[in-house]
C-alpha positions in Angstrom: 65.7 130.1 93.0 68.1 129.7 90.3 67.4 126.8 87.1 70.1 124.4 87.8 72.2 123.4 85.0 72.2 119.8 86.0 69.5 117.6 84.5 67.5 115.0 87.2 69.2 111.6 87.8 65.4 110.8 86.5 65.7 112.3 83.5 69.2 109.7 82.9 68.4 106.4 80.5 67.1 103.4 82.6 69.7 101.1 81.3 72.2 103.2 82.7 70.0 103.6 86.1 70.1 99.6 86.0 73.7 99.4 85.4 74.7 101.5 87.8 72.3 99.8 90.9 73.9 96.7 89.6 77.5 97.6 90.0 77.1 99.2 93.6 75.1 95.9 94.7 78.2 94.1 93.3 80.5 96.4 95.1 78.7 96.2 98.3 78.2 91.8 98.1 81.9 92.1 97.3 83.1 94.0 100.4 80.4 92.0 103.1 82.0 88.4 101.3 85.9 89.5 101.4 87.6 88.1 104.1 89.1 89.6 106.7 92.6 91.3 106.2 95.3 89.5 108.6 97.8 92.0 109.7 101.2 89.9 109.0 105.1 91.0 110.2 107.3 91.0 106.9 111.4 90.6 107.0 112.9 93.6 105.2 114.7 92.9 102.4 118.8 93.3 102.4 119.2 96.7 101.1 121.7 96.9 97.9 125.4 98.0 98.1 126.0 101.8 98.1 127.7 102.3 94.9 124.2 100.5 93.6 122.2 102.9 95.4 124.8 105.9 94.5 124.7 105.0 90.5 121.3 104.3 90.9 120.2 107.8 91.9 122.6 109.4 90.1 124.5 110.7 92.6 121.5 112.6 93.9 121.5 111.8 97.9 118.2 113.8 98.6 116.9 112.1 95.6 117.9 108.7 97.0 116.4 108.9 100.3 113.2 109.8 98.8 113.3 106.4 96.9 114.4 104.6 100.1 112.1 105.7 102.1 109.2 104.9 100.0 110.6 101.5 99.8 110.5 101.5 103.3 106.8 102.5 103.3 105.8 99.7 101.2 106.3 97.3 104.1 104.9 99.3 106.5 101.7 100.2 104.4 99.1 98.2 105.5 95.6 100.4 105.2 93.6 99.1 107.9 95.9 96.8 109.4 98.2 97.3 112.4 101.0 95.0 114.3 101.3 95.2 117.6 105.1 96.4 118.3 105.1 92.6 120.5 105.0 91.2 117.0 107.6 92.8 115.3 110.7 91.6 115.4 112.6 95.0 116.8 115.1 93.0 119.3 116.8 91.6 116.1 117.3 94.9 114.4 118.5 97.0 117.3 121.2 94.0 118.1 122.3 94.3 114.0 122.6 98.3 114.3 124.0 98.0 117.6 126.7 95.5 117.4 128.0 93.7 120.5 127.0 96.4 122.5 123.2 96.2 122.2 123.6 93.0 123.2 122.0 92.5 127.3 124.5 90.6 129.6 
């Protein structure tokens, strides 16, 4: 068997032992008392004028859709958390990108 280059976590000072059992008791009291996260439906923002965006990204369309579709992500990143699609307010937005003819008789 080969010597190990690593010393024992024994051989480690026992303030830093004590410090380090006394943040990951911290750590763990904080997750148990954390409440809940609550999944909630955000309205998109209106998105800013085209010759915004266009100056904006310097005229770089692959550039620009990169940006805009990490803004996207920000409302739709939610680690843990879904919305069911009941929730979501999808009928409104396919009426907007549809005009008068997404609307139902």
């Amino acid at each position: 068997m080969r010597p190990s280059s690593e010393r024992a976590w024994t051989e480690a000072p026992r303030w830093s032992i004590g410090l380090f059992a006394t943040i990951l008791l911290a750590q763990i009291l904080v997750r148990l008392y954390a409440p809940a996260p609550m999944a909630s439906a955000v309205d998109l923002q209106d998105p800013p004028r085209g010759e915004v965006l266009t100056v904006a990204a310097l005229g770089e369309p692959v550039a620009l859709a990169y940006v805009l579709a990490l803004k996207l992500q920000t409302y739709d990143n939610q680690p843990g958390i879904s919305i069911p699609f009941r929730k979501a307010r999808l009928r409104q937005g396919q009426e907007l990108a549809l005009g008068d003819a997404g609307a139902r008789p």
